[in-house]
DSSP file (Angstrom, degrees, kcal/mol; ACC not computed):
  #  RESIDUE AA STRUCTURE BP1 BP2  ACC     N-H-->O    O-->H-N    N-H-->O    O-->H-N    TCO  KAPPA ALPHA  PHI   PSI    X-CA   Y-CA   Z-CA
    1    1 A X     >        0   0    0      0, 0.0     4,-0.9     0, 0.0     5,-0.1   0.000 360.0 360.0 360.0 -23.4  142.5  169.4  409.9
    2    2 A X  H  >  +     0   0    0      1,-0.2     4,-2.9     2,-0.2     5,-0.3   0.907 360.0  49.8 -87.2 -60.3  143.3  170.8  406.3
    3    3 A X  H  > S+     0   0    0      2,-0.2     4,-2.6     3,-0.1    -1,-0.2   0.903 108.5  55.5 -40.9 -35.2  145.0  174.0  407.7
    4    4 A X  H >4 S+     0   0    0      2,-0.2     3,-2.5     1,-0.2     4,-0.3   0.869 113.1  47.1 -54.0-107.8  147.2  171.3  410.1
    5    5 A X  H >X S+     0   0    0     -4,-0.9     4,-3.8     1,-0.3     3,-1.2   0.611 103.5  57.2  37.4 -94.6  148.1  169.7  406.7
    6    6 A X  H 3X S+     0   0    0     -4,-2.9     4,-1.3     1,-0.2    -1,-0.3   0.861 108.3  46.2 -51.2 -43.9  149.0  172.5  404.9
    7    7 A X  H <X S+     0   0    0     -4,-2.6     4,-0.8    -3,-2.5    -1,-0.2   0.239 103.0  64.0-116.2  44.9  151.4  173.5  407.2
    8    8 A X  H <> S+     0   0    0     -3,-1.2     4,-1.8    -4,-0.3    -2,-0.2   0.658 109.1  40.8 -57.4 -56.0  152.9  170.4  407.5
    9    9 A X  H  X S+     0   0    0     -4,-3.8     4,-1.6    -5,-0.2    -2,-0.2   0.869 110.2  53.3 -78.0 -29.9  153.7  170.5  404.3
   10   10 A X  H  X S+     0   0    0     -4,-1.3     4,-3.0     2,-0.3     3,-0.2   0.932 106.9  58.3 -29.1 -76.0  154.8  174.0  404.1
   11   11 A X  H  X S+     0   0    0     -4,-0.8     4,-4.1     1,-0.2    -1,-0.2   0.841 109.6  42.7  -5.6 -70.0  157.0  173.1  407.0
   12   12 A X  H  X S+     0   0    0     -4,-1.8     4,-1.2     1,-0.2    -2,-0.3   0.933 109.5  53.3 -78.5 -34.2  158.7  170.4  405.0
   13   13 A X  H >X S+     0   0    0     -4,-1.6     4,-2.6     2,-0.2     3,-1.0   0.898 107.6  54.4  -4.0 -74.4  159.0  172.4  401.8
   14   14 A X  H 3X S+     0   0    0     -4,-3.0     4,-7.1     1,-0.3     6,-0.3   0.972 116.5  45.4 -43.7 -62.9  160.9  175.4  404.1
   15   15 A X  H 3<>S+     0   0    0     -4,-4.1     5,-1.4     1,-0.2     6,-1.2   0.550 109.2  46.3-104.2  34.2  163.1  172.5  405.0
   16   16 A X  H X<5S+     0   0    0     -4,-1.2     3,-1.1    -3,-1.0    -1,-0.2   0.801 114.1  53.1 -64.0 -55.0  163.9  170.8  401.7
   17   17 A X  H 3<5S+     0   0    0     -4,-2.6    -2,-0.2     1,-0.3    -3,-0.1   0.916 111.3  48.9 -75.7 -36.6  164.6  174.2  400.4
   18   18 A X  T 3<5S-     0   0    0     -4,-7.1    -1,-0.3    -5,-0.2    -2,-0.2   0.708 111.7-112.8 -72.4  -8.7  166.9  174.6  403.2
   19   19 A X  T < 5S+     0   0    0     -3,-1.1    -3,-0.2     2,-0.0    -2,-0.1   0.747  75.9 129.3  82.1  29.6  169.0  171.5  403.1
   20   20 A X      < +     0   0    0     -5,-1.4     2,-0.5    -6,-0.3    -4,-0.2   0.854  51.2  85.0 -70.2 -28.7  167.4  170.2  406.6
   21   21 A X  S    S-     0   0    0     -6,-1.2    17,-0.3    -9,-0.1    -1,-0.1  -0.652  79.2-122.8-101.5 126.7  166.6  167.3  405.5
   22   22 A X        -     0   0    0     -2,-0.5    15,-0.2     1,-0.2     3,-0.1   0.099  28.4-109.7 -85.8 156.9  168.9  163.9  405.1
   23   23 A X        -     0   0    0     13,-1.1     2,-0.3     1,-0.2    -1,-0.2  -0.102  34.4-125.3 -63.9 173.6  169.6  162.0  402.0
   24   24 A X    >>  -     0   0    0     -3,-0.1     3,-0.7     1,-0.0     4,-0.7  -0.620  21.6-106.3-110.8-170.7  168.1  159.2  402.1
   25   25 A X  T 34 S+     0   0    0     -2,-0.3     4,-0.3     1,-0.2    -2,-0.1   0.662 101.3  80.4-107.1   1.8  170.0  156.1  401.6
   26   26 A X  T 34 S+     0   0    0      1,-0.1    -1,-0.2     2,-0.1    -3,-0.0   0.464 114.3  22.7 -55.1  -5.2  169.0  155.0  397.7
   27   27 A X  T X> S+     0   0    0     -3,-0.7     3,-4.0     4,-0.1     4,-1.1   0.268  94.7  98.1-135.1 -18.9  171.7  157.8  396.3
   28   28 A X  T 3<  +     0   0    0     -4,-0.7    -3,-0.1     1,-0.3    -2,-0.1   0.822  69.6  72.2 -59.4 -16.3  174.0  158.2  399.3
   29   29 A X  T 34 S+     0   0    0     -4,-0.3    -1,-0.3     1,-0.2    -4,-0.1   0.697 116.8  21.3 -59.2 -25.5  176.5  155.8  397.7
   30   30 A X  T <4 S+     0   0    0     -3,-4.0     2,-0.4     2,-0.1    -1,-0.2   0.438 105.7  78.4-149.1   4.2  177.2  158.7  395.3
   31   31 A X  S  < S-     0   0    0     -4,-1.1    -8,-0.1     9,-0.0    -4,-0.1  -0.899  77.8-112.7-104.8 145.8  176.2  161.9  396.6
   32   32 A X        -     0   0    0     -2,-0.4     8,-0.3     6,-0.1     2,-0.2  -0.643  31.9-168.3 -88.0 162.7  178.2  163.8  399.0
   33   33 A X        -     0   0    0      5,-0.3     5,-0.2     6,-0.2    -1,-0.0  -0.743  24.3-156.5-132.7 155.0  177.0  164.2  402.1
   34   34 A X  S    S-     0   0    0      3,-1.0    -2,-0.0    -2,-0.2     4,-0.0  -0.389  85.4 -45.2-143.6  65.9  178.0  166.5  405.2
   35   35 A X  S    S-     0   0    0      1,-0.2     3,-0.1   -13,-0.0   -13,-0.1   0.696 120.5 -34.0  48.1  43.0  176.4  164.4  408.0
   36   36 A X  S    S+     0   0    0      1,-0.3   -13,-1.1   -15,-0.1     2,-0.6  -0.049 125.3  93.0 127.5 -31.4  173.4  163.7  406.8
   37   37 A X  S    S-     0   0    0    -15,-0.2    -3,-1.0     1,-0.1    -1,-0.3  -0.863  87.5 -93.9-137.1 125.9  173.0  166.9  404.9
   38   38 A X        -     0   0    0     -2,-0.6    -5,-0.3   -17,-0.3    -6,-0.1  -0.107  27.2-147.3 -53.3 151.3  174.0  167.1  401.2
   39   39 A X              0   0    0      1,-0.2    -6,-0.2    -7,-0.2    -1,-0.2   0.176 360.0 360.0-105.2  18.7  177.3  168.4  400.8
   40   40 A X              0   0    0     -8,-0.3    -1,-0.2     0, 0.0    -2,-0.1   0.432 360.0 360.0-132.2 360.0  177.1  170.5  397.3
């Protein structure tokens, strides 16, 4: 279960670092965006 876990997070990390992942909608009012996926 820990190993599961681990690269769960790992996973999301990879795609943080990559810009997978969508703004959320507390900032979007003032960050660009490029459908979902910040634009800068």
């Amino acid at each position: 279960m820990e190993i599961a876990m681990l690269v769960f997070f790992v996973l999301l990390l990879i795609a943080s670092v990559t810009g997978l992942t969508a703004d959320s909608h507390d900032s979007a009012d003032w960050k660009p965006t490029d459908g979902g996926r910040r634009a800068v």
